[in-house]
PDB file of N, CA, C and O in Angstrom:
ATOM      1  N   UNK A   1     116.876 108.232  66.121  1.00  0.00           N
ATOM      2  CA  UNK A   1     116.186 109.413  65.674  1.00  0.00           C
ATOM      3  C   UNK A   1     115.217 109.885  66.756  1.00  0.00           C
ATOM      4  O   UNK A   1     114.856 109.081  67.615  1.00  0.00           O
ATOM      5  N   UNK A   2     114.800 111.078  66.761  1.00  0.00           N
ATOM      6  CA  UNK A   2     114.051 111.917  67.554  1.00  0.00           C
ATOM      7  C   UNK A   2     112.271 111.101  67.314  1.00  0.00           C
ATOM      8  O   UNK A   2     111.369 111.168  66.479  1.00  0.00           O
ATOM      9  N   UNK A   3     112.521 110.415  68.539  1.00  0.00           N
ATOM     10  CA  UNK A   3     110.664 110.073  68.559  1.00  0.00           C
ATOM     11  C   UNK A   3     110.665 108.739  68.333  1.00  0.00           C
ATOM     12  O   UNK A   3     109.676 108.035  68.131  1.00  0.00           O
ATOM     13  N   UNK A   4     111.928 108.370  68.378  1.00  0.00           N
ATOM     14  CA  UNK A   4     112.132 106.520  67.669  1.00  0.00           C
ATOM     15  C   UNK A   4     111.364 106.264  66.292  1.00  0.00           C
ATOM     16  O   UNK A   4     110.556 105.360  66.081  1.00  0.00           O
ATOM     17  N   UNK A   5     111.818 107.325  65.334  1.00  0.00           N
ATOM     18  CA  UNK A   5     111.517 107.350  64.036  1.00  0.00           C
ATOM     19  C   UNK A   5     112.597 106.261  63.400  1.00  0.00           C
ATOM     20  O   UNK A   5     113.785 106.174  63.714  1.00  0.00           O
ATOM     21  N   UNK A   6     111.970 105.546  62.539  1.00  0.00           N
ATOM     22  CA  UNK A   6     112.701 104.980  61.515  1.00  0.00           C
ATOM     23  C   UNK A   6     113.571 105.319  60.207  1.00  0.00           C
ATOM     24  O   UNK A   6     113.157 106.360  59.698  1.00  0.00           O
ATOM     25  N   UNK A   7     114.531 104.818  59.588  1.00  0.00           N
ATOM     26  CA  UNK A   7     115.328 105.371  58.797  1.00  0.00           C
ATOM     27  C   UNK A   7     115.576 104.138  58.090  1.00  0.00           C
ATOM     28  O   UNK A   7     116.108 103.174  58.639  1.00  0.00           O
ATOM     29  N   UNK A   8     115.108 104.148  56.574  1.00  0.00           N
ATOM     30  CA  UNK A   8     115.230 102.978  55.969  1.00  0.00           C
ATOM     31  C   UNK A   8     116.247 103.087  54.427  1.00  0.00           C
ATOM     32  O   UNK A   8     116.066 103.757  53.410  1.00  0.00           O
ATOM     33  N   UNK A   9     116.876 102.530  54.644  1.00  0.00           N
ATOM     34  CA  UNK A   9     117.778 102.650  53.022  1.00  0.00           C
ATOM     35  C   UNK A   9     117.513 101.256  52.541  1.00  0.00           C
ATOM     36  O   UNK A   9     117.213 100.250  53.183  1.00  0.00           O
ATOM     37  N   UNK A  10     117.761 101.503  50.798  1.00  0.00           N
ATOM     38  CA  UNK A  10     117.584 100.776  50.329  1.00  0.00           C
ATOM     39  C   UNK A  10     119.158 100.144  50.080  1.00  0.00           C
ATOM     40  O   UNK A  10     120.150 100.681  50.574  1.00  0.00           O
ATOM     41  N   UNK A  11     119.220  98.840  49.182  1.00  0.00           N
ATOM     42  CA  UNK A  11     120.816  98.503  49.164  1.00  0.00           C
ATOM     43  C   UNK A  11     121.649  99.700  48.150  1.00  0.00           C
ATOM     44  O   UNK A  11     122.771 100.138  48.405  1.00  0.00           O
ATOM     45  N   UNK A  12     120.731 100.127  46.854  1.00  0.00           N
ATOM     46  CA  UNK A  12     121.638 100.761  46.203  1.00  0.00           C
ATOM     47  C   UNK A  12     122.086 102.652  46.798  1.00  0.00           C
ATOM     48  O   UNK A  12     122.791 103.468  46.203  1.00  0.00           O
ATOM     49  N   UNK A  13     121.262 102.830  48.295  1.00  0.00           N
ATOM     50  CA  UNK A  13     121.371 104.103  49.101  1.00  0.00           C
ATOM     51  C   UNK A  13     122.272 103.995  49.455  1.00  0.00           C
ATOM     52  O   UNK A  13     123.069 104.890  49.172  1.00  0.00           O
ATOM     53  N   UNK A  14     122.944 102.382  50.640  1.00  0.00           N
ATOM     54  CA  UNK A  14     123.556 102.516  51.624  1.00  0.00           C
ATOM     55  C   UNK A  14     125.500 102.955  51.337  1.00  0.00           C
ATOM     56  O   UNK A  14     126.320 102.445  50.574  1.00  0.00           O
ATOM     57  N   UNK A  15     125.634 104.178  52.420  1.00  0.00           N
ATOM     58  CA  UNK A  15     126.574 104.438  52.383  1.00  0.00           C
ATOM     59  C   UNK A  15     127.728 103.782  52.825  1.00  0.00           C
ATOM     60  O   UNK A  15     127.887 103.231  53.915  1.00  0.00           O
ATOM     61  N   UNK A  16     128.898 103.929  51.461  1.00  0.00           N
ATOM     62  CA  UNK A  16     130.243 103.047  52.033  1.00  0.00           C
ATOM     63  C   UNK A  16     130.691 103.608  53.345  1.00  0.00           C
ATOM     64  O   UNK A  16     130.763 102.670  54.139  1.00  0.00           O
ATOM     65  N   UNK A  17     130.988 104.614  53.849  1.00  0.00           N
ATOM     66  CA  UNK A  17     131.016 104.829  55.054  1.00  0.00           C
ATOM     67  C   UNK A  17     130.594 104.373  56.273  1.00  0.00           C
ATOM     68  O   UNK A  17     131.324 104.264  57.258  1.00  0.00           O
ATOM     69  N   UNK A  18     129.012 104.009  56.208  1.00  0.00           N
ATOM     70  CA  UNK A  18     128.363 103.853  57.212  1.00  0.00           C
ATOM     71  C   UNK A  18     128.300 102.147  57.141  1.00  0.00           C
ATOM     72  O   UNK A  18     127.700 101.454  57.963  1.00  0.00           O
ATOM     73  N   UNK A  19     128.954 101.708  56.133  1.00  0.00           N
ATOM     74  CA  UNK A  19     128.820 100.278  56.249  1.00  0.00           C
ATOM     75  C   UNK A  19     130.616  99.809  56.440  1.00  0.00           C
ATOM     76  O   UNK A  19     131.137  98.825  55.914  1.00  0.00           O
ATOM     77  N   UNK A  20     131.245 100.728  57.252  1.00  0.00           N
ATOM     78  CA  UNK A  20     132.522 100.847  57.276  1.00  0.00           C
ATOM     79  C   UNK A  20     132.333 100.930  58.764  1.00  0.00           C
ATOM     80  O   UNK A  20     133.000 100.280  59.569  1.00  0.00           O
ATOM     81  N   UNK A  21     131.391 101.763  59.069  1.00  0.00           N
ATOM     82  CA  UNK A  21     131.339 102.053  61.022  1.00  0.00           C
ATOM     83  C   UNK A  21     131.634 100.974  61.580  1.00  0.00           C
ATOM     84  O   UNK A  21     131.170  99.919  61.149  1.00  0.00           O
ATOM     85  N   UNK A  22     132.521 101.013  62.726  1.00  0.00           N
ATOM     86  CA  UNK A  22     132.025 100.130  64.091  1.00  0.00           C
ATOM     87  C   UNK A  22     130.979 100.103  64.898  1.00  0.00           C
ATOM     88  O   UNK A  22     130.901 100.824  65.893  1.00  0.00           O
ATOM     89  N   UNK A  23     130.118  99.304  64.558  1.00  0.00           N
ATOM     90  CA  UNK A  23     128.635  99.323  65.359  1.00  0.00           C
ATOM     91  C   UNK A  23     129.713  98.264  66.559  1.00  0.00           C
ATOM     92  O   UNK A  23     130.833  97.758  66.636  1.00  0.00           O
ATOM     93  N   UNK A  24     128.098  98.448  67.518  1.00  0.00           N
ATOM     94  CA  UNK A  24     128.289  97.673  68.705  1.00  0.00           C
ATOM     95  C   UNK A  24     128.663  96.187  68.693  1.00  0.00           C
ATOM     96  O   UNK A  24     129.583  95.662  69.320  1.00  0.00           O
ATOM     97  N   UNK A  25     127.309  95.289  67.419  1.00  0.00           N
ATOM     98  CA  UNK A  25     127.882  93.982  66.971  1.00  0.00           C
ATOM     99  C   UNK A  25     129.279  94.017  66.241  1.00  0.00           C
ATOM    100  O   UNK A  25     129.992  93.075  66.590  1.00  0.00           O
ATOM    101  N   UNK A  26     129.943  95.000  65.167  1.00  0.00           N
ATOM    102  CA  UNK A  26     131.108  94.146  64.888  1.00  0.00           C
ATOM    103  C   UNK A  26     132.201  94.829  65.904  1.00  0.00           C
ATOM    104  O   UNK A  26     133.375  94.488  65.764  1.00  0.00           O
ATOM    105  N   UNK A  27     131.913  95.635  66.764  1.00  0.00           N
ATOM    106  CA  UNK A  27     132.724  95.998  68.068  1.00  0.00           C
ATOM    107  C   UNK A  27     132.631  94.421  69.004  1.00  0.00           C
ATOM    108  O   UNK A  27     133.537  93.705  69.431  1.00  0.00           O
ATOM    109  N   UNK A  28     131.702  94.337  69.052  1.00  0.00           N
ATOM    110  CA  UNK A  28     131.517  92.843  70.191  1.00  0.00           C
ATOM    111  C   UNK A  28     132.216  91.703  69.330  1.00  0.00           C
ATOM    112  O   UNK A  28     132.408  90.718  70.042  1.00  0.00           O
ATOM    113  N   UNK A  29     132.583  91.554  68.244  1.00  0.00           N
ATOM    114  CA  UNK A  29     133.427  90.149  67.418  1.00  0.00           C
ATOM    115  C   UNK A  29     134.364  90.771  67.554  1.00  0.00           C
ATOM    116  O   UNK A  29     135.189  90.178  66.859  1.00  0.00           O
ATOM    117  N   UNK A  30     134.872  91.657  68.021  1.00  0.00           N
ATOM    118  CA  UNK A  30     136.560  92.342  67.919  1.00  0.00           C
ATOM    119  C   UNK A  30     136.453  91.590  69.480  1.00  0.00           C
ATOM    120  O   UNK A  30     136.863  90.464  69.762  1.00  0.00           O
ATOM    121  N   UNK A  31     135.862  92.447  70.277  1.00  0.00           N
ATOM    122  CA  UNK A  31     135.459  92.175  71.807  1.00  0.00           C
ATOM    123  C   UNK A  31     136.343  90.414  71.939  1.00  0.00           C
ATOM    124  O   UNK A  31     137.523  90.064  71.955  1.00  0.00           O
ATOM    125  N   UNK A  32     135.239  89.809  71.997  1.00  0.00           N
ATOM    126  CA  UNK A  32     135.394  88.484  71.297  1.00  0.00           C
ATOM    127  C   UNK A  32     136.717  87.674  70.948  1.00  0.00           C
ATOM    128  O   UNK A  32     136.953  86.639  71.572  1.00  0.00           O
ATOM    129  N   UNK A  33     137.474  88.071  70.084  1.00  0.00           N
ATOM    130  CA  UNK A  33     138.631  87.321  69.316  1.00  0.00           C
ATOM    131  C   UNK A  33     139.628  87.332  70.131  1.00  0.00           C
ATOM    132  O   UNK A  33     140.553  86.520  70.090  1.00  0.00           O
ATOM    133  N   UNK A  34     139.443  88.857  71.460  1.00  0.00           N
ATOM    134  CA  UNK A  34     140.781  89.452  72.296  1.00  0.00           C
ATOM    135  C   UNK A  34     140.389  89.170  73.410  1.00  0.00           C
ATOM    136  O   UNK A  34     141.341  89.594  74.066  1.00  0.00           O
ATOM    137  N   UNK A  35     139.622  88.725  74.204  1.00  0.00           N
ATOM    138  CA  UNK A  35     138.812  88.897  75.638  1.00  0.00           C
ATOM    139  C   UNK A  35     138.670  87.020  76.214  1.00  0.00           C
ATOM    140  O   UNK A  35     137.489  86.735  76.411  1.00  0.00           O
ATOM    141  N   UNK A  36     139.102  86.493  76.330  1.00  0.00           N
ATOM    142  CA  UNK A  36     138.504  85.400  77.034  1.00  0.00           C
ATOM    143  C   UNK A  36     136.942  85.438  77.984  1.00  0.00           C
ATOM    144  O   UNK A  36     135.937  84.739  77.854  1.00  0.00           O
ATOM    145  N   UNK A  37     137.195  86.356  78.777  1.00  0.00           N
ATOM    146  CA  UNK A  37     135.980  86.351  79.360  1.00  0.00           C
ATOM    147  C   UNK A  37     135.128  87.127  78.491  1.00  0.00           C
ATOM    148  O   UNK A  37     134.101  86.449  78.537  1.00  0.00           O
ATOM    149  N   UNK A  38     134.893  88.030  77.787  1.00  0.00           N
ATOM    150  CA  UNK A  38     133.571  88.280  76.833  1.00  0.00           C
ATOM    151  C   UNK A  38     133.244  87.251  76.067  1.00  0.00           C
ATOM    152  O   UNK A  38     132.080  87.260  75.666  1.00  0.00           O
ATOM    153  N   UNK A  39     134.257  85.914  75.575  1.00  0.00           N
ATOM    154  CA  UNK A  39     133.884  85.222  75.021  1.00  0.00           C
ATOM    155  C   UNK A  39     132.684  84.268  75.805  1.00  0.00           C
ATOM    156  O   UNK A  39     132.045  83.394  75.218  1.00  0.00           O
ATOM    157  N   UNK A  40     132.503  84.652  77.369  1.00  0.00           N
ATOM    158  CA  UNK A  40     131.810  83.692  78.039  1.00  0.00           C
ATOM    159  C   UNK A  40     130.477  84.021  78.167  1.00  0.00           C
ATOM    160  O   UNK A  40     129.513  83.309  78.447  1.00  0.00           O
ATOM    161  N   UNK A  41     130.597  85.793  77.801  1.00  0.00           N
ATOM    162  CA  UNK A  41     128.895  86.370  77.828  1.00  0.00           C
ATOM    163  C   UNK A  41     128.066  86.291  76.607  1.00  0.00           C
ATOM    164  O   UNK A  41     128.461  86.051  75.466  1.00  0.00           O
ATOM    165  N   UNK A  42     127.074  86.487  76.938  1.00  0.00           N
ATOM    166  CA  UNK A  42     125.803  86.498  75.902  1.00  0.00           C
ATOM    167  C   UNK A  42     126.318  88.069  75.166  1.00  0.00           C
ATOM    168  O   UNK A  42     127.163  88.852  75.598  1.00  0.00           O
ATOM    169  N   UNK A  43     125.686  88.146  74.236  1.00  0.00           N
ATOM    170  CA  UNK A  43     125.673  90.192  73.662  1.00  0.00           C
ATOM    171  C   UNK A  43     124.763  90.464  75.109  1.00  0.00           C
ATOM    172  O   UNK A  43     125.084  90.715  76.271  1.00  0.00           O
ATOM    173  N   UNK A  44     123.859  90.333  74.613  1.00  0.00           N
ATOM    174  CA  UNK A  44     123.102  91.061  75.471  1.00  0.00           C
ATOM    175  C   UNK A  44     123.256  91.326  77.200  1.00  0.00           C
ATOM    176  O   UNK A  44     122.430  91.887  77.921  1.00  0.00           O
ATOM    177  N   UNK A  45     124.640  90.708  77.619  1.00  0.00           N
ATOM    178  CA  UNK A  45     124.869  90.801  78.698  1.00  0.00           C
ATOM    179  C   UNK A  45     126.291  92.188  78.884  1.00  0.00           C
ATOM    180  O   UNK A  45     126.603  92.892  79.844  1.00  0.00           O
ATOM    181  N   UNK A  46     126.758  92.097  77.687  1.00  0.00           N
ATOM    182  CA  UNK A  46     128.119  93.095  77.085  1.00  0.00           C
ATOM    183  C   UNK A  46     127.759  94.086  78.229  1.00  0.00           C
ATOM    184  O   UNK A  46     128.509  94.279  79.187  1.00  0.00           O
ATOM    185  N   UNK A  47     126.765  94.595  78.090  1.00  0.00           N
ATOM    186  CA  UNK A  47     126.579  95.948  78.735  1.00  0.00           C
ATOM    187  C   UNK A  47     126.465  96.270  80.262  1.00  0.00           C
ATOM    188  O   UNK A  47     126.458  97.373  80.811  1.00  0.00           O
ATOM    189  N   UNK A  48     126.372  94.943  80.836  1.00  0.00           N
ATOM    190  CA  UNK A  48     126.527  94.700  82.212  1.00  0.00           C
ATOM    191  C   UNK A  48     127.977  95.142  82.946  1.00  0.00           C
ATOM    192  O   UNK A  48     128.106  95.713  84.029  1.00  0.00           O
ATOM    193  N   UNK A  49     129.102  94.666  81.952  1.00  0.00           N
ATOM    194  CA  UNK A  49     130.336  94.210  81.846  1.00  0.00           C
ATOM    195  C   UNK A  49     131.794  95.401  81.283  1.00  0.00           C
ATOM    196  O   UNK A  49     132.949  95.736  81.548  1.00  0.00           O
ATOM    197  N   UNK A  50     130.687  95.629  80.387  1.00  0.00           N
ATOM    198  CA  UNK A  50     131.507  96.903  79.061  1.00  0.00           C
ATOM    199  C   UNK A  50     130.740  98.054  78.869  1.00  0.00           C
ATOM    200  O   UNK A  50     129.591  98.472  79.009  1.00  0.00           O
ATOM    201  N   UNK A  51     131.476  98.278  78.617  1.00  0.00           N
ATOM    202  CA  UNK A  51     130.643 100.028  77.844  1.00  0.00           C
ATOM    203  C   UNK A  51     130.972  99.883  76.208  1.00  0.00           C
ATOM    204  O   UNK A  51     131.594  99.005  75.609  1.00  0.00           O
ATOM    205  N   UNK A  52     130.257 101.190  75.684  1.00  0.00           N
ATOM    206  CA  UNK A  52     130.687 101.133  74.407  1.00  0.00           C
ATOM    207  C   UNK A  52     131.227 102.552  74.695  1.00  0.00           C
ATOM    208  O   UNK A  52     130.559 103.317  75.390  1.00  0.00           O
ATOM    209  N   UNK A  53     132.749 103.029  74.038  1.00  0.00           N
ATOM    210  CA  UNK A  53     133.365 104.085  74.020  1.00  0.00           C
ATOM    211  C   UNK A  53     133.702 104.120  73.134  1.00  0.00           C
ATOM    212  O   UNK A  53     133.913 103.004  72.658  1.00  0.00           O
ATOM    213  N   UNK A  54     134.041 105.395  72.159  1.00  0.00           N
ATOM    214  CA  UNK A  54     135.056 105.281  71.137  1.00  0.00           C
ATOM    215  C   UNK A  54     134.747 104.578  69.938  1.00  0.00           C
ATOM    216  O   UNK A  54     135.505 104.773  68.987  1.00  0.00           O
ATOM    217  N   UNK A  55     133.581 103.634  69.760  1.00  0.00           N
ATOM    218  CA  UNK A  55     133.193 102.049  68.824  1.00  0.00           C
ATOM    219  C   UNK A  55     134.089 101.831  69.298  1.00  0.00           C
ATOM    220  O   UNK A  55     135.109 102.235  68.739  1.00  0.00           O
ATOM    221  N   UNK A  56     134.217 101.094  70.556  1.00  0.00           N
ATOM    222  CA  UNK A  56     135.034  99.639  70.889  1.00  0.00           C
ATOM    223  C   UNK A  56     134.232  99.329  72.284  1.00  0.00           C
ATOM    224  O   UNK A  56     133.625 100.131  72.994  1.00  0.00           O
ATOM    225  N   UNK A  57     134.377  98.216  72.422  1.00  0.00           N
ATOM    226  CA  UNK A  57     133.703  97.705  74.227  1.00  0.00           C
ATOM    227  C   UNK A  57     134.807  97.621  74.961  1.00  0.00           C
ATOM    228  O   UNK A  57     135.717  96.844  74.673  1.00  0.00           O
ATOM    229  N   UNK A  58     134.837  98.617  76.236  1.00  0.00           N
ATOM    230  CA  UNK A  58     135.754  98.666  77.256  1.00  0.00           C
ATOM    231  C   UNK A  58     135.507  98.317  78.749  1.00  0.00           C
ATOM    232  O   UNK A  58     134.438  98.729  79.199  1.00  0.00           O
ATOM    233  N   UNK A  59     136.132  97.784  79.399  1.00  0.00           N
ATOM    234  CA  UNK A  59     135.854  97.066  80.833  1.00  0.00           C
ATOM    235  C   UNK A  59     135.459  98.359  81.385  1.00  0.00           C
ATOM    236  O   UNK A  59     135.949  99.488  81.400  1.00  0.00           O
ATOM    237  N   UNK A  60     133.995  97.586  82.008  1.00  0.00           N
ATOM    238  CA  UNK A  60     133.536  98.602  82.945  1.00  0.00           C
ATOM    239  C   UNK A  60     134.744  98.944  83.952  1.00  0.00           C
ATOM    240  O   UNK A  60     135.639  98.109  84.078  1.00  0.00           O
ATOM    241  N   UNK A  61     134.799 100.326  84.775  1.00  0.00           N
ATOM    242  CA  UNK A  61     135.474 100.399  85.874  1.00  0.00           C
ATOM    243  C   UNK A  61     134.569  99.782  87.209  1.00  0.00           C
ATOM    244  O   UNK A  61     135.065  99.405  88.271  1.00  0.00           O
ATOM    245  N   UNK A  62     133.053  99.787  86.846  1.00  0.00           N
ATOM    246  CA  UNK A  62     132.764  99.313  88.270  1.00  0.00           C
ATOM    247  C   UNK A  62     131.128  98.686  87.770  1.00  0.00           C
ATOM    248  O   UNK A  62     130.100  99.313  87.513  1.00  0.00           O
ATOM    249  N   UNK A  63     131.378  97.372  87.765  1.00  0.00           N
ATOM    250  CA  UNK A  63     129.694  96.672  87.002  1.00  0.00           C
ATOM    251  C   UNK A  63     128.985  96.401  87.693  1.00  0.00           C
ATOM    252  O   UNK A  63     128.050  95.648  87.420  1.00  0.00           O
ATOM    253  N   UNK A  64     129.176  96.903  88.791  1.00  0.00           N
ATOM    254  CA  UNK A  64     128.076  96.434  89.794  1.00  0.00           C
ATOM    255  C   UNK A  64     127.052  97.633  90.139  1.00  0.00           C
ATOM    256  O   UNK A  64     126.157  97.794  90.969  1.00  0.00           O
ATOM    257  N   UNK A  65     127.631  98.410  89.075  1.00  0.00           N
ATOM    258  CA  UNK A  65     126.605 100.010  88.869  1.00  0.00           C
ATOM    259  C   UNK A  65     125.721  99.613  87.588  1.00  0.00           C
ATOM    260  O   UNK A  65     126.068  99.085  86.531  1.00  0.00           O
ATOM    261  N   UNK A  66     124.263 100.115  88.107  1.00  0.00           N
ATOM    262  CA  UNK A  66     122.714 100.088  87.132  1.00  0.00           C
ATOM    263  C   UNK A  66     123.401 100.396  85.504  1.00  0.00           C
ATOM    264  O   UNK A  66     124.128 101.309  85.112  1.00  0.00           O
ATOM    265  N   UNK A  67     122.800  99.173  84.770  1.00  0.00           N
ATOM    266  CA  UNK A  67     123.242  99.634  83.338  1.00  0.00           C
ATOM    267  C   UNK A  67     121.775  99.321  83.098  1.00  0.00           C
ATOM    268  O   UNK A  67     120.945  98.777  83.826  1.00  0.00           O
ATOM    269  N   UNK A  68     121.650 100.069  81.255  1.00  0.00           N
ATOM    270  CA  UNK A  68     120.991  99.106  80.181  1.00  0.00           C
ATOM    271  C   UNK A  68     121.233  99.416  78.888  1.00  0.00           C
ATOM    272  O   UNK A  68     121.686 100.414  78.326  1.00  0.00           O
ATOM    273  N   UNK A  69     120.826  98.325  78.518  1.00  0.00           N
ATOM    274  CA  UNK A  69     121.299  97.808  76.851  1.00  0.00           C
ATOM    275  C   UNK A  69     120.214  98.114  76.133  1.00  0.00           C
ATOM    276  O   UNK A  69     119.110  98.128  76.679  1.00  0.00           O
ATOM    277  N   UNK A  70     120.388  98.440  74.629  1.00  0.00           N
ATOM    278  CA  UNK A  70     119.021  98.118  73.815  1.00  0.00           C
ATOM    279  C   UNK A  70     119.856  97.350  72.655  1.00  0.00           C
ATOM    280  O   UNK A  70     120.940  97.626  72.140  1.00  0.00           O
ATOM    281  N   UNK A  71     118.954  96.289  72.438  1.00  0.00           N
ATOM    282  CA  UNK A  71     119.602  95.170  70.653  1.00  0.00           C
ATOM    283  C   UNK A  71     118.292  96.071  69.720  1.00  0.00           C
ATOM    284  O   UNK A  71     117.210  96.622  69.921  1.00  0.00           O
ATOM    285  N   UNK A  72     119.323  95.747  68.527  1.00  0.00           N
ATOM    286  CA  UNK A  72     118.195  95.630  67.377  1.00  0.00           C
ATOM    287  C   UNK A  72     117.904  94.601  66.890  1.00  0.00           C
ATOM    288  O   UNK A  72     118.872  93.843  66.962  1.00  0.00           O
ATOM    289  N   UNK A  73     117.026  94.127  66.394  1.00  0.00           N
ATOM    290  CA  UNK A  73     116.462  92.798  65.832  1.00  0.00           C
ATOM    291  C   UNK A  73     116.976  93.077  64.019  1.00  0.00           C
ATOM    292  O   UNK A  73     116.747  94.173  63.507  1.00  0.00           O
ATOM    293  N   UNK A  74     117.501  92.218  63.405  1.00  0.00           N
ATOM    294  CA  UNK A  74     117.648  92.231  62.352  1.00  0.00           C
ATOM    295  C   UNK A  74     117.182  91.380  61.473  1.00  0.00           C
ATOM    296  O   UNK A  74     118.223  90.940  60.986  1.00  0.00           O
ATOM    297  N   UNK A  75     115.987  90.654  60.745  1.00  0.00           N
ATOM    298  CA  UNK A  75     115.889  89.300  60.599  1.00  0.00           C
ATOM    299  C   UNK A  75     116.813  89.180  59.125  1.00  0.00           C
ATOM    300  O   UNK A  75     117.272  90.132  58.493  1.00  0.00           O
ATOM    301  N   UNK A  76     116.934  87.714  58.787  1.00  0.00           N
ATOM    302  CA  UNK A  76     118.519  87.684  57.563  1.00  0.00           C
ATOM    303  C   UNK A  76     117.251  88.028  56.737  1.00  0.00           C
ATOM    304  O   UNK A  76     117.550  88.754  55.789  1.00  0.00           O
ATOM    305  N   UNK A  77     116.184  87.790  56.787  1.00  0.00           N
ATOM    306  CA  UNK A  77     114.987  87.791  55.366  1.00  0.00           C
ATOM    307  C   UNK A  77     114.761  89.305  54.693  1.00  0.00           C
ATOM    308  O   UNK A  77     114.507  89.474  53.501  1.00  0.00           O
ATOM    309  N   UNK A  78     114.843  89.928  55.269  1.00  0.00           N
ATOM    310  CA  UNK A  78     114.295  91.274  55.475  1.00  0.00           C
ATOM    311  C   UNK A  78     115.942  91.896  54.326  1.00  0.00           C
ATOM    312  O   UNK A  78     117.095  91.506  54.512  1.00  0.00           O
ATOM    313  N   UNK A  79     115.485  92.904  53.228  1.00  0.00           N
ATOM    314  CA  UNK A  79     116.130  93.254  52.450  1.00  0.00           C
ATOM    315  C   UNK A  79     116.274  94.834  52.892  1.00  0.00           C
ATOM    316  O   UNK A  79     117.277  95.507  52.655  1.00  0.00           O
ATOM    317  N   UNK A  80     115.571  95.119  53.301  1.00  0.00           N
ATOM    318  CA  UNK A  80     116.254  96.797  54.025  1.00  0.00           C
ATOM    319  C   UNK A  80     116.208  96.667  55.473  1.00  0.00           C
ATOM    320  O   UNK A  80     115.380  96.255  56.286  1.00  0.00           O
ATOM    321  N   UNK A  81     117.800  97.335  55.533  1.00  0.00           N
ATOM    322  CA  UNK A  81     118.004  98.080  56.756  1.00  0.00           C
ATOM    323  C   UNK A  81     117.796  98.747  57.543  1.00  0.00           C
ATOM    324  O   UNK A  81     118.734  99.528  57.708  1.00  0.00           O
ATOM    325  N   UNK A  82     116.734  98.945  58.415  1.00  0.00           N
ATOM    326  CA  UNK A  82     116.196 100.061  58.951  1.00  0.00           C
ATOM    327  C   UNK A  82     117.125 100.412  60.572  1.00  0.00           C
ATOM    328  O   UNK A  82     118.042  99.677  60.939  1.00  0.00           O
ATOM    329  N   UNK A  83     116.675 101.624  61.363  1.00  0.00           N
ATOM    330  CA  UNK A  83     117.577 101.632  62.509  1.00  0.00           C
ATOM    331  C   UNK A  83     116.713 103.001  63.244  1.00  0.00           C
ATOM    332  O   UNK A  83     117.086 103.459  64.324  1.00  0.00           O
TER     333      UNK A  83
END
């Protein structure tokens, strides 16, 4: 969001759709199951390596060009979703 505003749903808000998306994490367990070598990186290194296109992670053409990543922190305790 504009200003790094927050956006919080509750469980009975969240949309079947949007809990249908390919985010970056369940793009990176696809990544993962098919890739031998992604299986050897950290997440947080994905982006060194891959891009995200399309929701899927695709081999960089050239990784030795300036990237960066941002994670979200999710803790399991925490009952809403924010982003």
């Amino acid at each position: 969001m504009e200003n790094n505003q927050n956006i919080i749903f509750s469980e009975n808000e969240i949309d079947v759709e949007l809990m249908n998306k390919n985010t970056t994490l369940k793009a990176w367990f696809e990544l993962n199951s098919k890739d031998n070598f992604a299986k050897k990186l950290l997440y947080k290194s994905i982006p060194i390596h891959y891009e995200f296109v399309k929701y899927q992670w695709v081999h960089r053409s050239n990784p030795t060009s300036k990237t960066f990543g941002r994670l979200i922190c999710v803790l399991p305790n925490h009952r809403i979703i924010s982003f």
